[in-house]
Every structure is written in C-alpha cells, then in structure tokens.
Rosetta silent file (secondary structure, phi, psi, omega in degrees, C-alpha in Angstrom):
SEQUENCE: XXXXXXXXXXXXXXXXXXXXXXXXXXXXXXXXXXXXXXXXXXXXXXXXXXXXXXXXXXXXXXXXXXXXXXXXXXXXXXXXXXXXXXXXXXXXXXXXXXXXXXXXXXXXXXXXXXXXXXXXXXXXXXXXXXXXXXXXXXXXXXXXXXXXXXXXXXXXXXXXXXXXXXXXXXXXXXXXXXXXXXXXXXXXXXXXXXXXXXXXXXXXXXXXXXXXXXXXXXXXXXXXXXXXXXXXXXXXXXXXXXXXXXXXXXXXXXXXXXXXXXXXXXXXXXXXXXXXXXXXXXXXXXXXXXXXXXX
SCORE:     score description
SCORE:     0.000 S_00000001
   1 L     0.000  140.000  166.442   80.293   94.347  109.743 S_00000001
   2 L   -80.296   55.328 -165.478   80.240   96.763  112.695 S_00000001
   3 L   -79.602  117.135  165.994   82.904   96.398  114.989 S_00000001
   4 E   -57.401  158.878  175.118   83.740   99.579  117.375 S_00000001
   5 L  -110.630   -0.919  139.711   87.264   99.929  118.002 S_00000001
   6 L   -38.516  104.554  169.727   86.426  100.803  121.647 S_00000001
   7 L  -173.575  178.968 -165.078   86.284   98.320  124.070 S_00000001
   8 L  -149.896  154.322  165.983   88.232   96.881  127.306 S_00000001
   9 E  -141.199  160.930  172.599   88.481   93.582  128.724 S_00000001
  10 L  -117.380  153.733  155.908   89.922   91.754  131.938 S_00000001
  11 L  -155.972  133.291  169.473   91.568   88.186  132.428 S_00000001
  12 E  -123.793 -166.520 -167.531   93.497   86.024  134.766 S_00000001
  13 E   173.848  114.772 -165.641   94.450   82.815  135.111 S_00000001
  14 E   -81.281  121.002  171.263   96.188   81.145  138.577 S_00000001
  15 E  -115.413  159.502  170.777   99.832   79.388  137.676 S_00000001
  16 L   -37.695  -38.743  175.029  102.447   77.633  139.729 S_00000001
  17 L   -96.104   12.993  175.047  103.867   81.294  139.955 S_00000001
  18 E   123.487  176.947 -153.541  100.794   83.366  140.832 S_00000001
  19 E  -114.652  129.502  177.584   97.693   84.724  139.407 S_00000001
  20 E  -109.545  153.812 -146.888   98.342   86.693  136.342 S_00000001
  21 E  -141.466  126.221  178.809   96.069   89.164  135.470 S_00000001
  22 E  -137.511  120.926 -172.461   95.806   90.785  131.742 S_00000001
  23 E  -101.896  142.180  166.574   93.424   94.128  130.706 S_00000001
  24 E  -105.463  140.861 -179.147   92.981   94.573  127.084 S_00000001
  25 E  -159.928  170.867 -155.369   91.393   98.597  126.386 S_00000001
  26 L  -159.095  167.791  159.944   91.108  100.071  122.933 S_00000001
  27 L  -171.437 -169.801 -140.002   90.340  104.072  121.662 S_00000001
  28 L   -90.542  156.060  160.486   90.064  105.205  118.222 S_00000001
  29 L  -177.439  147.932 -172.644   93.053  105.452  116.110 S_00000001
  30 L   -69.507  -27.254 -167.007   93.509  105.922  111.942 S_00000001
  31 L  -141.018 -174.711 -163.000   96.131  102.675  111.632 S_00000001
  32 E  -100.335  130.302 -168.130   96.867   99.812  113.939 S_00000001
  33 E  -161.214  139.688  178.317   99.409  100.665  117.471 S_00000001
  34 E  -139.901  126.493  175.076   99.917   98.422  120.076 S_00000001
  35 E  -105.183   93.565 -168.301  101.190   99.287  123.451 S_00000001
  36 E   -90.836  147.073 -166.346  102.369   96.453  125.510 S_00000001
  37 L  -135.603  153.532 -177.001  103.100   97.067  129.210 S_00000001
  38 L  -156.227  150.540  132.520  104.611   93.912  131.248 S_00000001
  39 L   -29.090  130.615  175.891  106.571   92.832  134.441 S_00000001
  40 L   -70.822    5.016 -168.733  109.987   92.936  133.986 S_00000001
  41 L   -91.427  -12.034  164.079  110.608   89.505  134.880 S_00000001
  42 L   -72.420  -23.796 -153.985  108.104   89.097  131.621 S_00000001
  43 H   -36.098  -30.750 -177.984  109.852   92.193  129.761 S_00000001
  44 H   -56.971   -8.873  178.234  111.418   89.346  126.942 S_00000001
  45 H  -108.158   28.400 -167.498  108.089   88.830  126.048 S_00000001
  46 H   -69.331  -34.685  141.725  106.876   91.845  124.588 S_00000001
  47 H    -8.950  -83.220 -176.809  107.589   90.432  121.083 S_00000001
  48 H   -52.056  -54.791 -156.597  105.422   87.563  121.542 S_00000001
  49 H   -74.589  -28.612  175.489  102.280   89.444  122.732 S_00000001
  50 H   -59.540  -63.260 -132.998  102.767   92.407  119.557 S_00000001
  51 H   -66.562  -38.172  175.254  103.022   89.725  117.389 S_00000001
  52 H  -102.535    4.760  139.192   99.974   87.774  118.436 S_00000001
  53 L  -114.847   48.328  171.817   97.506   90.874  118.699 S_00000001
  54 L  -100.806  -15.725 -174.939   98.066   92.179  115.664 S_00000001
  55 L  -101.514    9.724 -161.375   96.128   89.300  114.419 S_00000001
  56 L  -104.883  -27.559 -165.894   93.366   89.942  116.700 S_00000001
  57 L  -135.423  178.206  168.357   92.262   93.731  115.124 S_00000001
  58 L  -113.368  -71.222 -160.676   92.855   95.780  111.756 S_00000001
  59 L  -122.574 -172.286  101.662   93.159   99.291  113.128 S_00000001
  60 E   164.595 -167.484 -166.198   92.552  101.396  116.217 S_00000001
  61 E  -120.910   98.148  170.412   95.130  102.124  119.670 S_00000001
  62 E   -85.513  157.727  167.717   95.434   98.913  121.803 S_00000001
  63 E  -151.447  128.254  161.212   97.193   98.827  125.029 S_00000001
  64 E   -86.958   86.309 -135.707   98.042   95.393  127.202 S_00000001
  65 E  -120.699  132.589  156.651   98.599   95.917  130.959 S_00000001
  66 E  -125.266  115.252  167.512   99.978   92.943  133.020 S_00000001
  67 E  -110.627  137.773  166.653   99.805   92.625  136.456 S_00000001
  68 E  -102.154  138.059  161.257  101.308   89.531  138.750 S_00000001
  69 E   -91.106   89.609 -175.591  100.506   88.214  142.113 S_00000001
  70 E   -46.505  125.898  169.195  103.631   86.329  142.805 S_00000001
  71 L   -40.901  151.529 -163.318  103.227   82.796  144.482 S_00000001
  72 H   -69.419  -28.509  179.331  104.885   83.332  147.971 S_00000001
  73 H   -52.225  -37.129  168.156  108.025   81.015  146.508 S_00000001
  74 H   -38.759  -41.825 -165.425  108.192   83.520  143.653 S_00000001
  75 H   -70.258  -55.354  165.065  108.002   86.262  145.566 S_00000001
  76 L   -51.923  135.516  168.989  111.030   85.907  147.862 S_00000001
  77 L   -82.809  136.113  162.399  114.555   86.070  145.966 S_00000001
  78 E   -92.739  147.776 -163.713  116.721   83.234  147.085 S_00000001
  79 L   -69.177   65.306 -172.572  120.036   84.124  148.654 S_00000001
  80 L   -70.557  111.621 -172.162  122.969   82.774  146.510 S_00000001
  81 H   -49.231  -25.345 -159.031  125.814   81.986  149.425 S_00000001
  82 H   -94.420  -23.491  174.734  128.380   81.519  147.005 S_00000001
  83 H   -98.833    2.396  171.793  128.498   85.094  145.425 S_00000001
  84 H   -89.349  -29.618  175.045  127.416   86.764  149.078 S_00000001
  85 H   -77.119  -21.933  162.978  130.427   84.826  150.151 S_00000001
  86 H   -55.589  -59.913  168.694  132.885   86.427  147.622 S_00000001
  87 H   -28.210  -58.956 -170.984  131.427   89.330  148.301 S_00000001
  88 H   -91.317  -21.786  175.612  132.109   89.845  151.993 S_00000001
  89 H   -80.544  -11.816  156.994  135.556   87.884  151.786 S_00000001
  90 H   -71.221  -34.607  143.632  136.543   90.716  149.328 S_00000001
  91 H   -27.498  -75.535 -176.110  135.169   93.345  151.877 S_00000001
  92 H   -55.195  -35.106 -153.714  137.240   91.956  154.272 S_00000001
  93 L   -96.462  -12.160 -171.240  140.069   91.222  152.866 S_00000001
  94 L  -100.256  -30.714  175.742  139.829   95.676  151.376 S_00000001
  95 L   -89.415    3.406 -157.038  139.573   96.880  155.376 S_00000001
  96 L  -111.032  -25.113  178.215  141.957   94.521  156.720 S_00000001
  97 L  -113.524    7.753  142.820  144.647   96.388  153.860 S_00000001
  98 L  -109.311   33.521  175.550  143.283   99.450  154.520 S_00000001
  99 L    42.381   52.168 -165.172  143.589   98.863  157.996 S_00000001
 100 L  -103.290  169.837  177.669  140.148   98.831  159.132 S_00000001
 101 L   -75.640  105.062 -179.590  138.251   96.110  161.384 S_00000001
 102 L   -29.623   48.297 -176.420  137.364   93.364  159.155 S_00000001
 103 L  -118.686  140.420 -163.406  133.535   93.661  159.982 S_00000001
 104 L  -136.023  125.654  167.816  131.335   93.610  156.814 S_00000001
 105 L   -57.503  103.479  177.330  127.473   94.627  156.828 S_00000001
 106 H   -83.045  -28.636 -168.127  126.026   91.439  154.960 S_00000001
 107 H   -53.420  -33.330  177.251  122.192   92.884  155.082 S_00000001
 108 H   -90.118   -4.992  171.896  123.958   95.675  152.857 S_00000001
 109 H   -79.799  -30.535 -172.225  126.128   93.153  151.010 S_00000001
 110 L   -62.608  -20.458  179.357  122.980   91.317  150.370 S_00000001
 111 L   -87.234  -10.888 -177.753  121.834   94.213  147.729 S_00000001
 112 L   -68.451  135.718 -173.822  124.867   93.804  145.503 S_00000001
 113 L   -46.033  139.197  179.933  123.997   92.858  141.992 S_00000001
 114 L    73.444    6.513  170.562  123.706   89.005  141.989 S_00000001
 115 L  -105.132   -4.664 -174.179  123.376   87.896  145.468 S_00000001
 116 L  -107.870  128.479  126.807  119.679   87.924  145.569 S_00000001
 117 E    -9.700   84.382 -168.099  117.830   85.526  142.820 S_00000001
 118 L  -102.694  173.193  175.296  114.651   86.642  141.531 S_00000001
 119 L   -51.339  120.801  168.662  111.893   84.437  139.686 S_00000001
 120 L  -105.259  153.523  168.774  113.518   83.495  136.208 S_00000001
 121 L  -141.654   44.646 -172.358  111.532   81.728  133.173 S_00000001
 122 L   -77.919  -38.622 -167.344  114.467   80.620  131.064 S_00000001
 123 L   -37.981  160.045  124.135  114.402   76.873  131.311 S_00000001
 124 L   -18.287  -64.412 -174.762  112.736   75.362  128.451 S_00000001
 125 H   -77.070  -32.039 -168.981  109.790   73.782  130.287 S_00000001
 126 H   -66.277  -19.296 -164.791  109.685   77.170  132.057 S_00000001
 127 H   -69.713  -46.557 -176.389  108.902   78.879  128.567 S_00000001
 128 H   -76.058  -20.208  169.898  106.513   76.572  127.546 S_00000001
 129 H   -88.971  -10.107  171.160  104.553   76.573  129.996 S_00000001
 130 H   -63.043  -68.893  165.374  104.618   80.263  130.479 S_00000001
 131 H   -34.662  -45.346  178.923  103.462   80.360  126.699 S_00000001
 132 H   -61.881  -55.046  154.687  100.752   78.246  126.903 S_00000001
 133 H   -38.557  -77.661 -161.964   99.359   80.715  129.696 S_00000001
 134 H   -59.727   12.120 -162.106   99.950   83.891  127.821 S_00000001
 135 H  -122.759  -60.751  173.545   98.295   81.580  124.774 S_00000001
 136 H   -39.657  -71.617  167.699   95.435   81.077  127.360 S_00000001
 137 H   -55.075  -40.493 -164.149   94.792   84.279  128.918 S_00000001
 138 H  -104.235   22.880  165.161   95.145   86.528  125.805 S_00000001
 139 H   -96.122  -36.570  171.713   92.974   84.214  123.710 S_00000001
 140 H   -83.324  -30.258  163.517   90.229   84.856  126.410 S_00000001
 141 H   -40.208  -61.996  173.283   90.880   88.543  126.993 S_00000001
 142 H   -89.092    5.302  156.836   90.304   89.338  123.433 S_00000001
 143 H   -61.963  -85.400  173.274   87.579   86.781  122.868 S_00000001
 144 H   -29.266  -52.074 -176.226   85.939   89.745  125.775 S_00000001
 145 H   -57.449  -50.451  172.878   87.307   92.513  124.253 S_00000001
 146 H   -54.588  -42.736  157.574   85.907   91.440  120.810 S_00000001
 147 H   -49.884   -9.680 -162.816   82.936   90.803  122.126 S_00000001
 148 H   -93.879  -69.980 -171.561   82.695   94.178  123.809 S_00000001
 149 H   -27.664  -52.447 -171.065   83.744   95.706  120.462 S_00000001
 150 H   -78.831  -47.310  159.281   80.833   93.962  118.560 S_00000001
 151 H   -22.163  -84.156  160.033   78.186   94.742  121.080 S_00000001
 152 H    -6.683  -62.734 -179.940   79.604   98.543  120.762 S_00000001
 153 H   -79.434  -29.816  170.638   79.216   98.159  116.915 S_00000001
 154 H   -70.608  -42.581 -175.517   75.859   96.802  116.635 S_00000001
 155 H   -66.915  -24.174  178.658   74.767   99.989  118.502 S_00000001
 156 H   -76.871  -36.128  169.092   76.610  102.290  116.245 S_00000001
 157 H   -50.975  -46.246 -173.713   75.037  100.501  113.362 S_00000001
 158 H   -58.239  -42.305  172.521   71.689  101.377  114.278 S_00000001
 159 H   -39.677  -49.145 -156.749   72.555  105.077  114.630 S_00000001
 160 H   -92.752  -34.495  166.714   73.966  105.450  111.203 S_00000001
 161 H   -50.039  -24.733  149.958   71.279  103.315  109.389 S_00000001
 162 H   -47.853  -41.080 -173.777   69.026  105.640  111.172 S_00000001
 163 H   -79.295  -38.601 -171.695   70.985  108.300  109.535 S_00000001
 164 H   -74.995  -52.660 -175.925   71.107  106.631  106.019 S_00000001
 165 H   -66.863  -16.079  155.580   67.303  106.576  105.754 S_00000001
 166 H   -76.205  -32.396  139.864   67.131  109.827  106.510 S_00000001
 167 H   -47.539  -48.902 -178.947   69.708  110.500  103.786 S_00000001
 168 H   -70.851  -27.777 -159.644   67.529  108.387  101.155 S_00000001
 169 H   -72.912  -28.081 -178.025   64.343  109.973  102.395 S_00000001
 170 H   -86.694  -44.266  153.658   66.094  113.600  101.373 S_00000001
 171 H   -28.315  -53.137  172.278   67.538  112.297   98.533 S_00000001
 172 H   -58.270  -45.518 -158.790   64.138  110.675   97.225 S_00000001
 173 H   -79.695  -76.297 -172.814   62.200  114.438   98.155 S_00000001
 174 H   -50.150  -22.161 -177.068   64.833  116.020   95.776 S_00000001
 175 H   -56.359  -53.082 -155.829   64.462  113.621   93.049 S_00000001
 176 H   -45.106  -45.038 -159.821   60.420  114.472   93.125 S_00000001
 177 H  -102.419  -16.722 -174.451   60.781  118.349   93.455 S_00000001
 178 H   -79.901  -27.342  160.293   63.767  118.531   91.444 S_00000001
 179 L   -60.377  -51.371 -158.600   61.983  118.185   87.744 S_00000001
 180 L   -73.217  -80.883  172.101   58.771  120.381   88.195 S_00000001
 181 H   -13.094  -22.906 -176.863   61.478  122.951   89.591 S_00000001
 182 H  -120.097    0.915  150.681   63.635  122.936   86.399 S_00000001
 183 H  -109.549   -6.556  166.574   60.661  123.590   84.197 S_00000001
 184 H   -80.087  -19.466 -157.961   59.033  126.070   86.279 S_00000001
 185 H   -83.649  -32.841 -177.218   62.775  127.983   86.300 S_00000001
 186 H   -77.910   -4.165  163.298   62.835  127.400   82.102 S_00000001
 187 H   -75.905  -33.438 -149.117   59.233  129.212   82.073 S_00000001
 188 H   -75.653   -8.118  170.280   59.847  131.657   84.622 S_00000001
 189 H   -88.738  -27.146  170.316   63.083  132.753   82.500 S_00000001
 190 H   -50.545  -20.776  175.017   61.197  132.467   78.916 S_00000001
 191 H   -84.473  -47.393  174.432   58.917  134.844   80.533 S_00000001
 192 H   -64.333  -21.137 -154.163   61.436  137.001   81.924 S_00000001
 193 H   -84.503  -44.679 -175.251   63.866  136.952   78.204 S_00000001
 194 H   -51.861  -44.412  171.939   60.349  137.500   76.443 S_00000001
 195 H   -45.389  -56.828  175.754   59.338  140.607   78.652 S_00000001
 196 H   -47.830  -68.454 -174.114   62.779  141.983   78.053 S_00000001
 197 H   -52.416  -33.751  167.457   62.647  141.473   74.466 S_00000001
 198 H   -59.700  -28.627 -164.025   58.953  143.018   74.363 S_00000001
 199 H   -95.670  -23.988  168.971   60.107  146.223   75.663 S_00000001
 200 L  -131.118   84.262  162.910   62.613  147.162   72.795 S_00000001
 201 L    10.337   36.758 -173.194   60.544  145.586   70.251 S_00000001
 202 L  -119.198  167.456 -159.970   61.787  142.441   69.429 S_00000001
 203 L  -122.441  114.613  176.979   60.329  139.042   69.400 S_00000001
 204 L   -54.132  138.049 -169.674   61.929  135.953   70.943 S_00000001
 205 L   -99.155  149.733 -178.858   62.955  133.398   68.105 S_00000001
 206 H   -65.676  -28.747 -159.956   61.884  129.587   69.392 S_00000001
 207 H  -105.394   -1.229  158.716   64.791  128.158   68.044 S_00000001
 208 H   -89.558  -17.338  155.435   67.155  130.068   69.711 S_00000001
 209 H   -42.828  -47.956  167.346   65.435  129.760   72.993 S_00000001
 210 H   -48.583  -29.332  170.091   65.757  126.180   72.193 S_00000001
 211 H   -50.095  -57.867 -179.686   69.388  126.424   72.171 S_00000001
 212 H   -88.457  -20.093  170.638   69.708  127.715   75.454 S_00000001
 213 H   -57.902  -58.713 -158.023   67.142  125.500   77.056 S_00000001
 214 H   -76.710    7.918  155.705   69.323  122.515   76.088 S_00000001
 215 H   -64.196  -45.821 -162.797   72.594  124.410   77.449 S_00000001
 216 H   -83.593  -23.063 -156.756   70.992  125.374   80.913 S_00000001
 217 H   -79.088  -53.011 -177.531   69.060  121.568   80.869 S_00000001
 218 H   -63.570  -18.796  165.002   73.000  120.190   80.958 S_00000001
 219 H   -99.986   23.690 -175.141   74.046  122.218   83.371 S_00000001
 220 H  -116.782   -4.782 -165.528   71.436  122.341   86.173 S_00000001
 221 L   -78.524  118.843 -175.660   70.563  118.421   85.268 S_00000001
 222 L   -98.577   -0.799 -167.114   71.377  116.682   88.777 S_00000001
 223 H   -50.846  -29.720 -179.608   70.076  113.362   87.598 S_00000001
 224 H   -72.962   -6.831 -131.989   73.449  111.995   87.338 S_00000001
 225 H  -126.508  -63.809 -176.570   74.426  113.434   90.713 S_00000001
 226 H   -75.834  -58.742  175.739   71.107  111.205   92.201 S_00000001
 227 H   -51.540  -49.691  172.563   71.791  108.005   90.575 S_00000001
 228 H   -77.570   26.999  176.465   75.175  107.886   91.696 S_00000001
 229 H  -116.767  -10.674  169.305   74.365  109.174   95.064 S_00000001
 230 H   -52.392  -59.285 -177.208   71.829  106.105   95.086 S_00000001
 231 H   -29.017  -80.546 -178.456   74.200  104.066   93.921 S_00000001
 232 H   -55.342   -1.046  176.766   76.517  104.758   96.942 S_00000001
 233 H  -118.126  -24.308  132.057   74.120  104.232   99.353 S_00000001
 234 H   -15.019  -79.725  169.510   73.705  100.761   98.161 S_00000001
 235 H   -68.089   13.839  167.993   77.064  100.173   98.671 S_00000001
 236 H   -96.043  -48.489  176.013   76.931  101.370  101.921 S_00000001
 237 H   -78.460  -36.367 -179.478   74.611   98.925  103.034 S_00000001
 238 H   -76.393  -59.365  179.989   76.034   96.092  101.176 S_00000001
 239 H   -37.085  -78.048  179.575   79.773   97.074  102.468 S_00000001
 240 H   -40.141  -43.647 -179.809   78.249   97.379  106.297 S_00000001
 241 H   -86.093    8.293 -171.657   76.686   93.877  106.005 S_00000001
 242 L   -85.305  179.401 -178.668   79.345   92.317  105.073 S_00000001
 243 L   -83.927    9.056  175.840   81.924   89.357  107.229 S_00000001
 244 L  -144.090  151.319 -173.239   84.701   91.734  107.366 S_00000001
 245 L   -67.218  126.116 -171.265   84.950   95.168  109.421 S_00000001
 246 L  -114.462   30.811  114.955   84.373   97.522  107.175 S_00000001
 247 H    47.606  -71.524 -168.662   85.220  100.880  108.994 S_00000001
 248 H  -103.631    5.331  164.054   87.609  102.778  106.469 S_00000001
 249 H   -95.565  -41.923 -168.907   85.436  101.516  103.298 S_00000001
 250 H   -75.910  -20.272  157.273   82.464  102.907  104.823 S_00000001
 251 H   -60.118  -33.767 -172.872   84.416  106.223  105.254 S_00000001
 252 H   -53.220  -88.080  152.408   85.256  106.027  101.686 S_00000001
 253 H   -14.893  -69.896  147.078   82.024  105.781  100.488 S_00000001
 254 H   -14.262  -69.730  172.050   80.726  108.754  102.954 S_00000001
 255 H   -42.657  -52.761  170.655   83.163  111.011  100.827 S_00000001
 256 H   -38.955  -71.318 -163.098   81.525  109.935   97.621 S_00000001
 257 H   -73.583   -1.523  166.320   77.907  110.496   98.681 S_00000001
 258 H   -85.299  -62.822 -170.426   79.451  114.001  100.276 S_00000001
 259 H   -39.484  -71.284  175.633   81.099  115.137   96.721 S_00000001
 260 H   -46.051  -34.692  164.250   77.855  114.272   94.862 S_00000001
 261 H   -76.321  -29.763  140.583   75.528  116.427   97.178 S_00000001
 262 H    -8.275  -72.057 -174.188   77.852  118.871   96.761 S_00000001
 263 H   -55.951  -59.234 -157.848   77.695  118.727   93.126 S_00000001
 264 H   -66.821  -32.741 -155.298   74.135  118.943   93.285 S_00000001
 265 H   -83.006  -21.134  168.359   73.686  121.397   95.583 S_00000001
 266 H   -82.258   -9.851 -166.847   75.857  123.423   93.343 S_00000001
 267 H   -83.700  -49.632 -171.106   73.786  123.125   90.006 S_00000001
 268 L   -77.392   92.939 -165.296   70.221  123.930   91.758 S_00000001
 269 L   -71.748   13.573 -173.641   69.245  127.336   91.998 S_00000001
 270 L   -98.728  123.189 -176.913   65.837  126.379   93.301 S_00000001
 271 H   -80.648   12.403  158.649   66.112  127.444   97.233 S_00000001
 272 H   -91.884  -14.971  170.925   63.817  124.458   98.516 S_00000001
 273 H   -70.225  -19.715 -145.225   65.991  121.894   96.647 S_00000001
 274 H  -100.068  -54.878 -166.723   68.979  123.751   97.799 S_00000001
 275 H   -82.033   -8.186  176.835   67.966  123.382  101.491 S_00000001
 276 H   -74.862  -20.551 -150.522   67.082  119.408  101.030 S_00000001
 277 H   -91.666  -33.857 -165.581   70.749  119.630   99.477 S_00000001
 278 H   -93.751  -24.441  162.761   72.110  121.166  102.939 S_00000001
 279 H   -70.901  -29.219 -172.977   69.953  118.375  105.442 S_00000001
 280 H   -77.136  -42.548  176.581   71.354  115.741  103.449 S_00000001
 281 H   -96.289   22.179  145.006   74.722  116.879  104.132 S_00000001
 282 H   -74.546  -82.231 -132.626   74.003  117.218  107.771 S_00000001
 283 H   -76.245  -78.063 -167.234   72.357  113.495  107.859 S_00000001
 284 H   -35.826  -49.188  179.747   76.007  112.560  106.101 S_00000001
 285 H   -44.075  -36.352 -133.555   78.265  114.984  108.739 S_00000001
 286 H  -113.222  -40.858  161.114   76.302  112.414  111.176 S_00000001
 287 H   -75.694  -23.594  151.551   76.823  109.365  109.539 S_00000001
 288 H   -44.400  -62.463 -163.591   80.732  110.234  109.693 S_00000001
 289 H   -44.891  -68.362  164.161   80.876  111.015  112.995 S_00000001
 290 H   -23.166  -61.990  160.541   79.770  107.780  113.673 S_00000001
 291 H   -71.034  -23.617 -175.713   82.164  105.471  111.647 S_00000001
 292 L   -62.252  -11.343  164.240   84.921  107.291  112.650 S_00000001
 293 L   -92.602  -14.741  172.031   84.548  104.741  115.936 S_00000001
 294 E   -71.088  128.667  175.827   84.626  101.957  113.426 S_00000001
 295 L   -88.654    0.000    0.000   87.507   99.846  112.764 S_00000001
C-alpha cells in the first residue's frame, strides 16, 4: 500500500469549556517522532495523545497543535477571597510594624500565586469527559489526515509504476541485445587472437580457444544479474499492493534492483548495453526519490 507520510488535517469539537480545535501535519522522517504541543491547562495530557498516535502511523515527523476558545466561564479566573484575604491581612499587618499606613493595593495582591483560579480538569467526571473529547476529536483528525496521506500515496504510486515499466522495458531491451552482443564480441576477438597469431606464424588451436570462450562466457554472462533483477521487480509490485504500508520494504528492494544493474553494467563491455545499463539506473534514482515520501 501507498501511504505518503505527508499530510495535515484540522478538527474541533464545541464542549461545556469551549471549542477545541486540533491540526494534525506530517513531513518525511526515517523512524516515527511525535511532537505534541498543548494548552497548559491540558499540559498533563501530553502522555495520553503520544500514546494514542503512535498507533495511528509507522514512521514519518508528526506534530499536534491545540488551540482553545475558552467558554466565557472558563475564561475568567475566579477570585478565591479566602487566600486574597490572608494575603492583604499579612500586608497590613508588615506596614503597620514597619510603620507604614496600612493601605494594601488588592488589584496587585490579586496577582499573587493562588488568588486567582484558573479552569482545572481534575475531578473525575472532569477527566472523563475531557477524554472522551480528545477520544473524539483525534479519532476524526487522523481519520483526515489518513485520508490526506492515502490520496497523496495513490498519486505517488502512479509515478513510480510509471517508473517501474520503464525499468522492465530497459531491462527486457538488454535481455534481447545482450546475447547477439556476446557472440559478436567472441567472433570479433577470435578474429582479432587469429590475426595476431597469423602474423608470427602460428595457428590458433580450437581447443584452447574453447577454453577461454567458456572463461570469458562466465564472466560477461549477465543472465543471472536479469533474472534476479526480474525477480525484484515482482516483488516490488507484489510488496506495493499489499494491506500494509510498505515504504521501507520498497526501499529495500530499490537497493537490490540497484546492486544488480550495477553488476551488470559492470560485466558488459558492449557500449549500447552499457548505456541501457545507465537509463535503468536513472529510471531506479527516480523510483527512490519517490518512496522516500512513503511511510
């Protein structure tokens, strides 16, 4: 299967405390990283949300953005009287023995840690129902995101199967030209060893020619080099069609069918075989390039 590991998504969802709003965004990345970003009145849950997208992707570099619009009750901190009252009679009671006018700013007493309240979500009931949002929202965010992904991936597919058939089609062209080519190169050297030998008056013996034929036929013989580069492009197609992403197998694979044109490209001394051997590993360069967005 083709899944990109690009893609972005948006979701809210309106609660008793305001409309919460969660972007999912993705970019390429060799292993699986997740970057969670939250309200702090959220920050305890930062846990919770690694834990449940990791089960959403295999690899690339997610990031989770939260933004809230607090309900207006939310919004406001409530005043608690009983520590603003501590406060300022402990003011008072420090100018009155350093013999100052008891008068105490409360708008500036009012900033001291613990007189204002902010939105809490400790209760029990508060938890659960916060979870069941965050269960809500980030099941539809990355339903969108996935969906994005797969969209993404079906387009990438086409590219590189475009690319693969252009790999078999060079691949096919060398099988064809690669025989006649390795028996015109054992005439045209039987001609040249014979010439040689004609000129200081000796006569090539057949059976030693024979010798050397079947020496040069193992090393210049690419057949094995083309079956297994067949081979591998089989499993390229079956691996790509498959129910699971297959991203870093299909890289895998890529290497193979690079090594083998390699190989080949080193054995054939024929320069039109030679130059099918350097398009093919172009049409491969192209089919990397490609997966390398795959997860």
């Amino acid at each position: 299967m083709y899944i990109s590991m690009t893609g972005f998504s948006r979701s809210q969802i309106q609660t008793k405390w305001g409309t919460v709003v969660i972007e999912l965004s993705s970019v390429n990345h060799r292993y699986q990283e997740i970057s969670v970003r939250l309200p702090r009145e959220f920050a305890s849950w930062e846990p919770w949300f690694h834990q449940n997208l990791r089960k959403t992707f295999r690899r690339g570099k997610v990031q989770l953005r939260m933004e809230v619009l607090w309900a207006q009750d939310f919004k406001t901190g409530r005043v608690n009287r009983d520590v603003l009252a501590a406060y300022c009679g402990e003011m008072s009671a420090a100018r009155r023995a350093l013999g100052f006018v008891p008068d105490v700013d409360v708008e500036r007493v009012a900033l001291f840690p613990g007189v204002l309240d902010m939105p809490k979500f400790e209760d029990e009931d508060d938890s659960q129902a916060v979870e069941e949002a965050f269960k809500t929202l980030l099941e539809e965010a990355a339903a969108s995101w996935n969906k994005m992904r797969a969209l993404e991936g079906s387009h990438l597919r086409e590219e590189v199967l475009r690319h693969l058939a252009e790999l078999e089609r060079l691949a096919a062209e060398i099988e064809a030209k690669w025989l006649p080519a390795r028996d015109a190169a054992f005439e045209a050297m039987k001609a040249r060893v014979t010439e040689a030998l004609e000129k200081i008056g000796e006569k090539l013996e057949e059976q030693r020619y024979m010798q050397e034929i079947v020496l040069l036929t193992d090393k210049w013989d690419v057949a094995e080099e083309l079956a297994r580069l067949k081979s591998h492009i089989a499993k390229f197609r079956a691996a790509g069609d498959s129910d699971e992403s297959a991203g870093r197998k299909l890289d895998f694979i890529v290497q193979e069918m690079n090594r083998e044109v390699n190989t080949l490209d080193s054995k054939v001394a024929d320069a039109e075989i030679r130059w099918l051997a350097v398009e093919a590993k172009a049409a491969l360069e192209r089919i990397r390039e490609q997966i390398q967005n795959l997860e």
